[in-house]
N, C-alpha and C positions, 0 to 999 in steps of 0.2 A: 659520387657519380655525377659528372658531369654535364649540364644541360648542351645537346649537340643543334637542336632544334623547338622551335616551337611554331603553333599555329591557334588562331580563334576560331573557335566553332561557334553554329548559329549558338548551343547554347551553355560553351564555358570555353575555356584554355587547355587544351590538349598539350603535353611536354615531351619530347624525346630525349632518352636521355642516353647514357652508355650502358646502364644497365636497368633496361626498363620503359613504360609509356606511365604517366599520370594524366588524369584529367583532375581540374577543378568545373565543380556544377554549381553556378549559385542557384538552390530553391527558393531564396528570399535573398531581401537585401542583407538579413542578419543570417541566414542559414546554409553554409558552403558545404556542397560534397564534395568528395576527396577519393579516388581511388587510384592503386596504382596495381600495375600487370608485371610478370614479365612475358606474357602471352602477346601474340600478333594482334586480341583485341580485348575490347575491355569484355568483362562478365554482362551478359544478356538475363541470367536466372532472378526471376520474378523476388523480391523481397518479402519476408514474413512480413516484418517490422515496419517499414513504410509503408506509408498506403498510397496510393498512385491520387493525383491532385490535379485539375487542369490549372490551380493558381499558381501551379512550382514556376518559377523563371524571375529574372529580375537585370535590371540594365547593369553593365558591367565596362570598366575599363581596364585596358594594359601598357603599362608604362614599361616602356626599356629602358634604364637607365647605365649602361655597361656591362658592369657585372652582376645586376642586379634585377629580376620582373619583378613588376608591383601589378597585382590584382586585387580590382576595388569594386566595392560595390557602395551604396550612399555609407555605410556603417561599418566595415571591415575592408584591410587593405590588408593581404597577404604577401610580404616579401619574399622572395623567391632567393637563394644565393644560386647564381647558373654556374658556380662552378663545384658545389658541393650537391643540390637541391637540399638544401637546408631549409625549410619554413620557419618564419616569423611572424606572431596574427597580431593586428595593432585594430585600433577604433580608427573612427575616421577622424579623431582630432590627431593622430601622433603617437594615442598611447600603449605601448607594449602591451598587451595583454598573457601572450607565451612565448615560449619558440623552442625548437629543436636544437639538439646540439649543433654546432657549428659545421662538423662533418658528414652532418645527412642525420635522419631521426627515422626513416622508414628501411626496414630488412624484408628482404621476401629469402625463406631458404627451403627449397624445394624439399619433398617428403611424398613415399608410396603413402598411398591410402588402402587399408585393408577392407575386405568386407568377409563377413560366413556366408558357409555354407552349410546349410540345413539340408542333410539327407538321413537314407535308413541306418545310417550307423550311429545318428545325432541319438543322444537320451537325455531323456525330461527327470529334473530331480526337484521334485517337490515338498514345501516345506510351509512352517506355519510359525510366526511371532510375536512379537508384541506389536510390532507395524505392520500385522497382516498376511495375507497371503504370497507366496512367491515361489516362482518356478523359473528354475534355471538348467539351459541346455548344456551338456557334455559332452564332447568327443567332437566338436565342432573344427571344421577345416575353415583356415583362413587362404586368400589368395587376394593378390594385389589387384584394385578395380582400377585404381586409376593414377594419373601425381595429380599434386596439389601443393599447396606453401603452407608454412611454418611464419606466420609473422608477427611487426615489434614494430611500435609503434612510441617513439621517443621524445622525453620533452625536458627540458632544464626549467622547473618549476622554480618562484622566484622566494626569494627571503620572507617570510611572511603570510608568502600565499596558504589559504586552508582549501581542501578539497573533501568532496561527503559523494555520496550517491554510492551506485553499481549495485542495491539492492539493498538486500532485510542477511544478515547472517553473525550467528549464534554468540561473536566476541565478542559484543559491546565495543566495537570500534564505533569512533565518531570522526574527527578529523583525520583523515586517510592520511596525512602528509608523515611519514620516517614508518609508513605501515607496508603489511603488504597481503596479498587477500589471492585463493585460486576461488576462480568464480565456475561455478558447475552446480546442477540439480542434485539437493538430497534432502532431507528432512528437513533441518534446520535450518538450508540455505535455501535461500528465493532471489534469481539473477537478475536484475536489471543492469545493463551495460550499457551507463550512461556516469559520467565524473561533472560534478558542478564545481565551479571557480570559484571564491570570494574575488577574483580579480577583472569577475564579468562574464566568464564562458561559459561551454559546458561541451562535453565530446561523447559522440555516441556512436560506439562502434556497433555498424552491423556485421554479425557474427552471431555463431548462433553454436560454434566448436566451445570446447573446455575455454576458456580464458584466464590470463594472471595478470595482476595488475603489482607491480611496485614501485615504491620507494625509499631505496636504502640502497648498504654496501654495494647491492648486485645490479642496481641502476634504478633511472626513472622511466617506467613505460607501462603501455599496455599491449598484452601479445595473445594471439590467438592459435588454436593449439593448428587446425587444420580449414585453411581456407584457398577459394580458386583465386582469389587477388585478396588485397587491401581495399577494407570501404569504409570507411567512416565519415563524419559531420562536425562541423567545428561550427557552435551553437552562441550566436553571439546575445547577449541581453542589455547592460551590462549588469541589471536588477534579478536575485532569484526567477520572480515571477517573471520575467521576459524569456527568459533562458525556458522555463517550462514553458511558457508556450510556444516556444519555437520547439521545442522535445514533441510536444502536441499537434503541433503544425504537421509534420511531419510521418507522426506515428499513430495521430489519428486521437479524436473526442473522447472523454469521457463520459458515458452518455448517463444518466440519471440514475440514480436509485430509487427504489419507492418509500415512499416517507416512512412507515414502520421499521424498513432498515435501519432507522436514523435513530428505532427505540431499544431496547432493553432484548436481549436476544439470551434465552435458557439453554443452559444446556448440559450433558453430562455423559460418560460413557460408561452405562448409558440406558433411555428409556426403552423397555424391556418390551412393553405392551400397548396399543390400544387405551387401555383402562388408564396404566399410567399416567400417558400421557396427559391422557383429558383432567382425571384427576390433579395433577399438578400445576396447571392450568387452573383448576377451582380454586385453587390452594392461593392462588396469586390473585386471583380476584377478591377471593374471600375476608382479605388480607389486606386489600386495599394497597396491594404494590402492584406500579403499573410493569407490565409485560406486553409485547408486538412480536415476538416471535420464539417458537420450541424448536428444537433441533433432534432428531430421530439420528442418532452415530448409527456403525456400521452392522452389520448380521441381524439389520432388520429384514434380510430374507429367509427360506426355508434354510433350515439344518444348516449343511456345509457346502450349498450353495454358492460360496462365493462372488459376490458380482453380479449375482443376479437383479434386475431393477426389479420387482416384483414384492409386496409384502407376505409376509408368512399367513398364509390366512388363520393356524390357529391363534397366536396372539393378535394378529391384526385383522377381525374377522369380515368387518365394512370399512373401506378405507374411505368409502363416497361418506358415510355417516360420521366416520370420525373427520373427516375436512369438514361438513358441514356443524359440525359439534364449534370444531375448534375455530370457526368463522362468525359463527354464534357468538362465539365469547371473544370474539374482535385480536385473533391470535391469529398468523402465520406458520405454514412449519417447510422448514427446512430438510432436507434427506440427504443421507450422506450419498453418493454410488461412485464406483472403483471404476476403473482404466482394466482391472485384471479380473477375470472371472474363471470359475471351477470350471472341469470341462464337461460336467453334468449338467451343467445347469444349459436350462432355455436357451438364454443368450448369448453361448458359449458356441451353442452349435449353429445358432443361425448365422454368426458372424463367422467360424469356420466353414461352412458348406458355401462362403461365396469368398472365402479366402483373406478374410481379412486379419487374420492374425499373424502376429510380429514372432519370431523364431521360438520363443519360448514358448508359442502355441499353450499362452495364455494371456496377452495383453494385446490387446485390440489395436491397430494399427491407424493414431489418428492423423498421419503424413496422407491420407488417400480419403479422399473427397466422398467416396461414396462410403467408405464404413466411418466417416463419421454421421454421416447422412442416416446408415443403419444403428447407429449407437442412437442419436436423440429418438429415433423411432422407438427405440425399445422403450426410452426410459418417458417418451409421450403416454404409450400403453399401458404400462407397469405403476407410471407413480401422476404423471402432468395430467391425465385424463382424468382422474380423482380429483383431482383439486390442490395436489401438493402445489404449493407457491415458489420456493426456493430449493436454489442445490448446492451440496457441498460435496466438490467436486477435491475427493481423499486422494493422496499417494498419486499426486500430478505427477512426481520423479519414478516411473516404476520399477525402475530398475538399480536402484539404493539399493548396498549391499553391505553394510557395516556397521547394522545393527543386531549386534551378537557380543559377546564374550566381555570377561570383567574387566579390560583393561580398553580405554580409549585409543584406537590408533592418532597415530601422530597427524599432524596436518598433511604431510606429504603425501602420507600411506593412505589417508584416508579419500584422497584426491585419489589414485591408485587405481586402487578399490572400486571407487563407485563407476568412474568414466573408464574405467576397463569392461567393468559388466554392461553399461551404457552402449558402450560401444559393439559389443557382441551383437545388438538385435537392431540399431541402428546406425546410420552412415554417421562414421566419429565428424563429419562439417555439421550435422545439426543435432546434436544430442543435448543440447541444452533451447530446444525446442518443441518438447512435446506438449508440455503444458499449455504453451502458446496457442497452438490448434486443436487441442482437448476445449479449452473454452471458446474456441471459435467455434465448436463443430456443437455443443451448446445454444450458444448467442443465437447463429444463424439457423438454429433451428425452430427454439424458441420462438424468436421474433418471424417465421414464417406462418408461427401455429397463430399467433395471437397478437393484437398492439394492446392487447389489456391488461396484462400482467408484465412489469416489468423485468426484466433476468436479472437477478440475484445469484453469485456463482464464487463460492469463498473456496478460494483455491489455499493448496499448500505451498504451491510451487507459481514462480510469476517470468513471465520474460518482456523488454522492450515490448509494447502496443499492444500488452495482454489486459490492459485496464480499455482497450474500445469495445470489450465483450462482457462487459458488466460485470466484474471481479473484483471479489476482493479478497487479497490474501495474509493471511494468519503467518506465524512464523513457527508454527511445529509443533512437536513435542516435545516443551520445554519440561525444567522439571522444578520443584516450589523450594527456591531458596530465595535467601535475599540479595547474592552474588546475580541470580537469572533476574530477578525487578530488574536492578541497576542495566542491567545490558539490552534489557528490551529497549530501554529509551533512545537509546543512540540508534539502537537496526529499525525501528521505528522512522525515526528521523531521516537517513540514509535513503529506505527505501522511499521515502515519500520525495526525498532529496532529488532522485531519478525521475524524476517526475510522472511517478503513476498515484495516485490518489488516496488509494482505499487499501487502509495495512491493520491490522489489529494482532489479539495476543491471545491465549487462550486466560483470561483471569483467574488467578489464584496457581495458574501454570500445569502441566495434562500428569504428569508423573508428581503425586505425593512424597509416596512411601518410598523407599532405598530397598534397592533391591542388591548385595554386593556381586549376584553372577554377572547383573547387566551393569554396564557402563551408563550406559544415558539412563535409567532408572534410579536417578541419583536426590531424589527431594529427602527434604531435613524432618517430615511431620510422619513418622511411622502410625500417628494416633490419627492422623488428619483431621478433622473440624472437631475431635474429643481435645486437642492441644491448643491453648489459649494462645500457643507463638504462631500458629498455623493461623488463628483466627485475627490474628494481628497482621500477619504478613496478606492473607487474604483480603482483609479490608482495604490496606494501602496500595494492593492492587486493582482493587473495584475503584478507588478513588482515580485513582492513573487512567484504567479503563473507558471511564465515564466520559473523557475528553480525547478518546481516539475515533476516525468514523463510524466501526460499528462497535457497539457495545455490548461484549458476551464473555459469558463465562463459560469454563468447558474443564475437563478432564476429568481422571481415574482416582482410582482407590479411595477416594471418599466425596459423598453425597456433595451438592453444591448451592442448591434452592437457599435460598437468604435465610429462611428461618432455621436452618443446620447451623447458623450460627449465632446463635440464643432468642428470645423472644421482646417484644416490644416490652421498651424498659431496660433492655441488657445493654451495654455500650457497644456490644458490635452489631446486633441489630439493628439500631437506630441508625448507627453510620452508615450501614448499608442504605440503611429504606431512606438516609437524608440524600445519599448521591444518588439513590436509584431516581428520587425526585426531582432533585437539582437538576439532572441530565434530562428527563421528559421538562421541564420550564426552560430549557432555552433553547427545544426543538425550532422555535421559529429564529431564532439565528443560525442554527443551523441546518436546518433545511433550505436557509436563503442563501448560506455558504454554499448547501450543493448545486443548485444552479447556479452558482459564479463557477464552482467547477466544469459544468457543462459550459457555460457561454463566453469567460473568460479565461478559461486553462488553469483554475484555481489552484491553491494545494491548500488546505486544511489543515494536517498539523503540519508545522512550519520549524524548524528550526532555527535559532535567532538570526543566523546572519539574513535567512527571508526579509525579514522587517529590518534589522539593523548592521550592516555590511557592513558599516562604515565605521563602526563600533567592533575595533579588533577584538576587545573583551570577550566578546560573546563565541570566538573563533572555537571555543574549547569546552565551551558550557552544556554539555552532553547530558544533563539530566533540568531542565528546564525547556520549554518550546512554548510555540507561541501555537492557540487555537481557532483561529481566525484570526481576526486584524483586531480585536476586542483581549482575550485572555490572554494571560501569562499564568500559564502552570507550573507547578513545582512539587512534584510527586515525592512523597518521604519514602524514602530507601534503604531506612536503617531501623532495627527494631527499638523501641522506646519501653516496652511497657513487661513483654514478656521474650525469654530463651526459647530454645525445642524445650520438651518434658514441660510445658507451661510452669518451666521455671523461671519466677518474678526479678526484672531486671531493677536496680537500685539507684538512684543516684542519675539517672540519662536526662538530661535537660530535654523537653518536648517543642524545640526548637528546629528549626535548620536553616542554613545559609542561603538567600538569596541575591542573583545579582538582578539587579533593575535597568537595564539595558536605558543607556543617556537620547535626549532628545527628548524628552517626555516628561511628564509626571506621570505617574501611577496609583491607581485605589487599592488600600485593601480592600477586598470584596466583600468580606467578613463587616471588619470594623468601620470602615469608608475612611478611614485614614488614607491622605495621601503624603506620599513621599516624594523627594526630586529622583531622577533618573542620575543613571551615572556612578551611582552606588551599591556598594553590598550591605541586607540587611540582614540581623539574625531574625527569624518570624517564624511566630507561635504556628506550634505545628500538632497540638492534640491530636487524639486518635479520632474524635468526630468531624476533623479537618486537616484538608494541606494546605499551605500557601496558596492562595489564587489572588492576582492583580490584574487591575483593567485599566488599561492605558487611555491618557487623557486625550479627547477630542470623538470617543469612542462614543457609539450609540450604539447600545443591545438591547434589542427585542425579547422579552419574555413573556410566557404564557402560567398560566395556573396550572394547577394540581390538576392531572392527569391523567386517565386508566391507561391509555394506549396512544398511538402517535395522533389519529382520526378522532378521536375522543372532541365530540361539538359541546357537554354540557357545559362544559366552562371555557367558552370559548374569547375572557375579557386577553385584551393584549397590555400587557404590561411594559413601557421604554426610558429602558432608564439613558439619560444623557451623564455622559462623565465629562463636567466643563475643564478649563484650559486653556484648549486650543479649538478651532473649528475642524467640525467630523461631518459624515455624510456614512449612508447605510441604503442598497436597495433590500426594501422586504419581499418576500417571493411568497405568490401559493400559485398551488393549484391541484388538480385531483388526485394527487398524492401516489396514483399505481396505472399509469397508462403512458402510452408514449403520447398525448395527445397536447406534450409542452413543444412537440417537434413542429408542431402543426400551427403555435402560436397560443394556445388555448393554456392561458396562464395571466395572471394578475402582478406587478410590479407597483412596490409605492416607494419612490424613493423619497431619504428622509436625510435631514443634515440639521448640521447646528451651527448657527453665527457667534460665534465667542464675542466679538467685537459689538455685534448688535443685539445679542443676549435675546437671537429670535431662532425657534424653530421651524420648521417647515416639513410639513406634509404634504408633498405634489400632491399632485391630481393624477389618482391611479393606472396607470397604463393596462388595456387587458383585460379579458375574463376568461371564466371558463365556468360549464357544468356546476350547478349546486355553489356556487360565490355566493358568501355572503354580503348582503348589499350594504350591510350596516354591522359595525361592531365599535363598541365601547371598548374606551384608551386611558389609560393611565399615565400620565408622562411623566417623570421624578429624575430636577434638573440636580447633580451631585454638581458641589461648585469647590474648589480646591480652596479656596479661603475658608469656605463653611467645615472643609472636613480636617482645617488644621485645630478642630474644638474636640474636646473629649467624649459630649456625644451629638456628633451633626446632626443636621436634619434635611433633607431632600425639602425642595421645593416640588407642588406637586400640583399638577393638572391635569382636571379630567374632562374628556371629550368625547362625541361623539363621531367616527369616522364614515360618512359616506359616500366617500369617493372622492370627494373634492376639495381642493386646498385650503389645508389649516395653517396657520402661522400664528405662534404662540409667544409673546413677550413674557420676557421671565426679569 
């Protein structure tokens, strides 16, 4: 399509062309929008995913060069070919970064849009699963509402190039490149529709239709099933982290967790009672393993209630008493509630008597402002007035349909399936956004009640800008094999790749036993925690666990509480209670991670190329990631010790392969061995550990043995220096469950290390806030890469006392 015209506007490049208008918008000098019509004007409809900015805008030029526009901003220069509109995105020095095929990369191909109609001849068929309740209408008239496009979105990715992001889903993909993915809400899948570069980019389609993304035989693109135009963002960095913060820029902060999020989180499906609960809770005190939050799964309401926010009063008889119980013993709890409710129940009918339910006149309609208004009302009265602190916000996809029968449908069909039923109760342009506004309607209700409780909200289900409503979402209902380990790691990585923050996994995985009628109830431990392979596979996913943002255990068919898995003394005991501890000692590194998430657009777990781009090695290394700027994890993914039937494996070396990513030296964390980077080692991988290294120049903060995140009686700070190279570290506190960091009310000490002048340095603390402690004793233990090439090193070690004010320590 040929360019016939063009014009500057105040603020981008409008293009005419023969079939169609584009605009380019620069939001930053590195973040360009893109949209193109074949409409008279562009799309006015307000965006989920962006959030509107007064700092959007940035100086721009346009060069004519014949046959050629160049539009520039300080950091991206996008060529234009004016006789195709082919795009080509370069840096500002020259360097190619993508481009479109040579012929044009953009398709618009028109499509009716359907919608139902819900009248007396409509009938409700309802039903009951392993995934809950669900009601689905029949005999439903369709009629055409409106047109809209079909669009493709094309790019000739380059020799080399790796690409990761567009969510959390079920295949253990890592590097997208010869892959190909449909992106839509279901159980397993959680959409973020955003692709990162190793060649510096990132593209974030807003859309909100089914989406497919490939590359292979049938091309390279990304296409969306039903939109009023083409919109998307071409995200320049050229570093991971710049590319997220421009994702962030755009789609909006990640605003804080409360520090207990950051501890040990129970859970099971599921606590039945009251009594339970608290009891289990004693159990973990008693025990001396620390705990910060329990989790209450779903039909903790009356009978067959469904949906109701409300507890059961005969097993939950005080729920004010059981909060104040559980607050007693320095625990949090979490409550599942549903999007779908029975039509008996309470909330069922105050959200129909003002019309807000979606056609199947059982799932609440959160596209309208005021029933979500009326949803956090309910769940204020029912669970937020008691004291409940957190929500687990279930079955975000409601309208998944192909979870039934013994044989898996295929990928195709399975797409089919669910965004046909999707489609039924919502407009097929935004059916992969309800999630999105189910935790908006959350967030902004939450944060109207109270600035003292921060929201906590573990969704199933995630979209583009679903992480500015305090979310974090899990990947399903997995089921406990050691094929499902292996593949958490990569949809892990992925989703965080997209740049939303907070992803975790249900530990030990939610389906055990095998069930052959159901297809996804396919786990290898028919005994579950009686099967020594189960308690092996479980441990090496507590290990995994421990280094993702929140750390919980979850699912069925068999008990999950630590001591189901033998008693102090047994070796999978001990490995549990060693990570459960490990994980509370380096809360204060990562709780200083989390406000680098809030104030610099952080990511936490990282995937190598985050740190090491540069390093094609790493392009493919789907079961390793980095945990801050300090860890290299390496979770063991293969059974060493025991089969299923806790039949004894023979002969398995309790080793595994690492690669140590070049540029660095590295510690073991274990041994204090360091190694050069740039290599693979084989490292010792017992069942009371995995591989963990810490990159030289690194300084991590640790704390001591711990009940719970808040826990002051052992409040010594323990930092270790890993020498080399020179490192820097800010430390962060502050009152651990309020918004009151937004206000300023918070403490930074930043800290670094001189390799060259073998000096530490503790500013002069920035900050305070409420109950600061004004003094706290320090440990500082310098690791020096010469001392740790000896069979057994020794730290250098200095102790001090911190007041505030500047230390500087020669070592």
């Amino acid at each position: 399509m040929p360019i016939v015209n063009y014009h500057a506007a105040r603020d981008g490049l409008v293009l005419e062309t023969t079939e169609g208008r584009m605009r380019l918008t620069p939001y930053s000098d590195s973040v360009i929008r893109v949209q193109y019509t074949l409409e008279a004007d562009f799309s006015t409809a307000e965006s989920l995913m962006i959030v509107r900015n007064p700092e959007y805008g940035a100086v721009f030029t346009i060069k004519d060069s014949g046959n050629e526009l160049s539009f520039c901003t300080s950091y991206v220069t996008i060529r234009i070919d004016k006789r195709t509109c082919s795009f080509a995105y370069y840096d500002s020095k020259g360097k190619l970064l993508t481009k479109e095929p040579s012929r044009g990369g953009k398709t618009l191909v028109p499509i009716d849009v359907y919608k139902s109609l819900f009248d007396d001849d409509s009938r409700l068929e309802t039903g009951q699963g392993a995934d809950g309740l669900r009601v689905r209408a029949k005999k439903i008239q369709r009629t055409i509402d409106r047109k809209a496009y079909r669009t493709k979105l094309a790019f000739e990715w380059a020799n080399g190039e790796a690409l990761y992001g567009l969510g959390s889903h079920e295949e253990g993909m890592f590097n997208l490149r010869g892959q190909h993915q449909y992106l839509y809400q279901q159980n397993m899948k959680a959409v973020v529709p955003v692709l990162m570069s190793t060649r510096g980019y990132g593209i974030l389609v807003d859309s909100y239709s089914l989406m497919k993304f490939r590359d292979d035989a049938f091309g390279s693109y990304l296409g969306t099933d039903v939109d009023d135009e083409m919109d998307y963002y071409f995200i320049y960095g050229p570093e991971p982290d710049e590319i997220v913060r421009g994702i962030r820029f755009i789609t909006g902060k990640a605003p804080m967790l409360p520090k207990w999020a950051y501890g040990y989180v129970q859970s099971k499906e599921r606590y039945e009672s009251q009594h339970e609960l608290i009891e289990t809770v004693r159990e973990y005190r008693s025990r001396q393993l620390p705990l910060d939050g329990i989790v209450l799964d779903w039909q903790s309401w009356t009978g067959e209630l469904w949906g109701q926010k409300t507890l059961d009063p005969e097993r939950f008889p005080d729920p004010k008493k059981m909060m104040e119980e559980l607050h007693r013993l320095n625990v949090r709890l979490m409550v599942s509630i549903w999007p779908i409710m029975n039509t008996n129940s309470d909330n069922h009918k105050e959200m129909a008597a003002q019309g807000f339910m979606l056609g199947n006149q059982a799932t609440y309609d959160a596209f309208r402002e005021q029933a979500r208004e009326l949803y956090w009302k309910q769940a204020y009265e029912g669970l937020f007035s008691n004291g409940v602190d957190a929500w687990w916000c279930d079955c975000t996809e409601p309208f998944e349909a192909d979870w039934k029968g013994a044989v898996k449908p295929e990928p195709e069909d399975r797409m089919r399936i669910n965004t046909e039923e999707s489609k039924l109760y919502l407009d097929p342009e935004w059916i992969n956004a309800y999630s999105l506004l189910h935790s908006r309607g959350i967030y902004e209700g939450q944060r109207r009640t109270t600035d003292r409780k921060r929201v906590v909200n573990l969704t199933r289900s995630a979209y583009g800008g679903q992480h500015r409503y305090g979310t974090i979402t899990w990947s399903g209902d997995i089921s406990a094999t050691w094929d499902t380990l292996r593949k958490q790691i990569p949809d892990g990585l992925n989703f965080c790749a997209a740049g939303s923050p907070y992803w975790t996994t249900d530990i030990g995985a939610f389906f055990v036993q095998n069930k052959p009628e159901l297809w996804f109830w396919d786990g290898d431990y028919d005994a579950g925690v009686d099967d020594l392979g189960y308690r092996e596979l479980y441990v090496r996913w507590f290990q995994y666990g421990a280094f993702l943002p929140m750390f919980r255990s979850h699912g069925t068919d068999t008990p999950r509480e630590v001591w189901r898995f033998g008693e102090p003394g047994e070796p999978f005991y001990d490995a549990l209670a060693a990570f459960l501890r490990l994980r509370y000692r380096l809360l204060p590194y990562i709780y200083s991670l989390a406000y680098r998430i809030y104030r610099d657009d952080y990511t936490l777990t990282r995937a190598l190329p985050f740190d090491f781009r540069h390093d094609s090695r790493t392009y493919d290394i789907q079961d390793q990631f980095m945990f801050g700027p300090a860890l290299l994890v390496n979770p063991v993914t293969r059974p060493m010790y025991y089969d299923v039937g806790s039949t004894p494996l023979e002969g398995i070396l309790k080793t595994r392969e690492v690669y140590l990513p070049e540029g660095c030296k590295w510690f073991d964390f274990w041994s204090q061995r360091v190694y050069d980077g740039g290599q693979t080692v084989e490292a010792e991988a017992p069942l009371e550990r995995i591989p963990l290294y810490v990159r030289s120049g690194s300084i991590l903060p640790m704390g001591d043995d711990i009940q719970y995140a808040d826990d002051q009686t052992q409040a010594d700070l323990f930092i270790r220096i890993y020498g080399g190279q020179s490192g820097s570290f800010d430390y962060y506190e502050d009152e651990g469950d309020n918004y009151g960091y937004e206000d300023g009310r918070f403490a930074v000490t930043s800290m670094s290390w001189d390799e060259e002048r073998r000096i530490f340095i503790m500013a002069e603390r920035k900050g305070s806030y409420p109950g600061m402690q004004s003094q706290r004793d320090i440990q500082v233990l310098l690791l020096d890469p010469e001392d740790s090439l000896n069979d057994h090193p020794t730290p250098v070690t200095r102790q001090v006392s911190y007041t505030g004010s500047l230390i500087e320590l020669t070592f």
